[in-house]
C-alpha positions as CSV (number, residue, x, y, z in Angstrom):
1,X,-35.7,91.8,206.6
2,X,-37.8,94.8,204.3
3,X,-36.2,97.2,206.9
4,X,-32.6,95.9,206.8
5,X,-32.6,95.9,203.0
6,X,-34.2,99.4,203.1
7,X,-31.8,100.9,205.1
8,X,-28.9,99.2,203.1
9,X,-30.2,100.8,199.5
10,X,-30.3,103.9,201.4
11,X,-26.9,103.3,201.9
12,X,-26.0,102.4,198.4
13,X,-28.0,105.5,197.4
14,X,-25.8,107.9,199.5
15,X,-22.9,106.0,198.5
16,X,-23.4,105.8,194.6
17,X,-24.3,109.7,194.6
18,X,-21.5,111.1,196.5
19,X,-19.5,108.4,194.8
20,X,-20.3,109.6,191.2
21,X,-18.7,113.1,192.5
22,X,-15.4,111.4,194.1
23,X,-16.6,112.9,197.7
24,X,-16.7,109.5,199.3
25,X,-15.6,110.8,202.1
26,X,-18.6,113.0,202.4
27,X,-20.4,109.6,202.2
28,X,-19.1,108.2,205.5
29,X,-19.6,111.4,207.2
30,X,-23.4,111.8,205.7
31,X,-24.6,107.8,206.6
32,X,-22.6,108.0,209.8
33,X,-24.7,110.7,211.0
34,X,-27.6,108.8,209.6
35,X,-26.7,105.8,212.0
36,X,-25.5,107.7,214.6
37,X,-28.8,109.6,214.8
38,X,-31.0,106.3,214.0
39,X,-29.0,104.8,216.7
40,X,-29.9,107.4,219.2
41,X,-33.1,107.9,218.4
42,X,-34.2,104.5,218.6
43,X,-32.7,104.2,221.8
44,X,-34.5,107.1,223.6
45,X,-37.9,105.5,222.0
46,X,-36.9,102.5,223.9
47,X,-35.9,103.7,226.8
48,X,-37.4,107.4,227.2
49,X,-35.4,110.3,228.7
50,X,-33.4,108.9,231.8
51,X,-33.0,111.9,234.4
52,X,-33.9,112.7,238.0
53,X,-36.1,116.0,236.5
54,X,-37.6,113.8,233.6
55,X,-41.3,113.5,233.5
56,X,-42.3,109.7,234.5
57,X,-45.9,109.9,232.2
58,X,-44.1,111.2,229.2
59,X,-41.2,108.4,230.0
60,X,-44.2,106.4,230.1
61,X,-46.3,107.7,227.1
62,X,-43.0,107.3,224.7
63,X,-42.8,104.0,225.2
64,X,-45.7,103.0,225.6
65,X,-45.8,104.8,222.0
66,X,-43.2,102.6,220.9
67,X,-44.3,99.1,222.0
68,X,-47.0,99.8,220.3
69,X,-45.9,100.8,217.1
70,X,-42.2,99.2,217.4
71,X,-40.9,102.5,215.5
72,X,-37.7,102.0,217.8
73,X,-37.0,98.6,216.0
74,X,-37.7,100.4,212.1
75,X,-35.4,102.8,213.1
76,X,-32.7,100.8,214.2
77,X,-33.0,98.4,211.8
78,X,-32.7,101.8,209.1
79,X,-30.1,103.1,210.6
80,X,-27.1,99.9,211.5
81,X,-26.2,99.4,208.0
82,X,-25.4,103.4,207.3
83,X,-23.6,103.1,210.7
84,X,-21.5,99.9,209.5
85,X,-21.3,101.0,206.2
86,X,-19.7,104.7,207.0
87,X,-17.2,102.3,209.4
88,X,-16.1,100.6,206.2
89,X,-15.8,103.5,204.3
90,X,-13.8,104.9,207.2
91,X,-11.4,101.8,206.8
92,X,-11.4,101.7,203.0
93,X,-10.3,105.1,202.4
């Protein structure tokens, strides 16, 4: 719950700021590229690089890495509301 709230005021941060200069549209782009990229990168720490040439031990090592960790969860949690809050900026403006 710490994460989801984080990752909203990081939201309402971005928002408020590029708010105050009437650029809200610079807003959706900035935290949809902060989901976007949260998104992806929290997948590939779940998953590791799927590819016939990928190397299995550093497939291995990331997630190993990440189970033990769970910095794939943080990051995702950080990173969904930018990503639904650039989609309702997208829809309110």
């Amino acid at each position: 719950m710490k994460r989801m709230l984080l990752g909203t005021s990081i939201f309402v941060i971005l928002t408020g700021f590029f708010g105050m200069n009437n650029n809200l549209e610079i807003a959706m782009n900035v935290t949809g590229i902060v989901g976007i990229a949260g998104i992806l990168l929290g997948g590939f720490l779940k998953t590791g690089f799927i590819s016939s040439s990928a190397p299995v031990l550093g497939n291995l090592a990331v997630i190993k890495l990440d189970n033990t960790i769970n910095l794939s969860n943080t990051i995702l949690l950080l990173a969904m509301p930018n990503f639904i809050g650039a989609a309702v900026l997208y829809f309110m403006i």
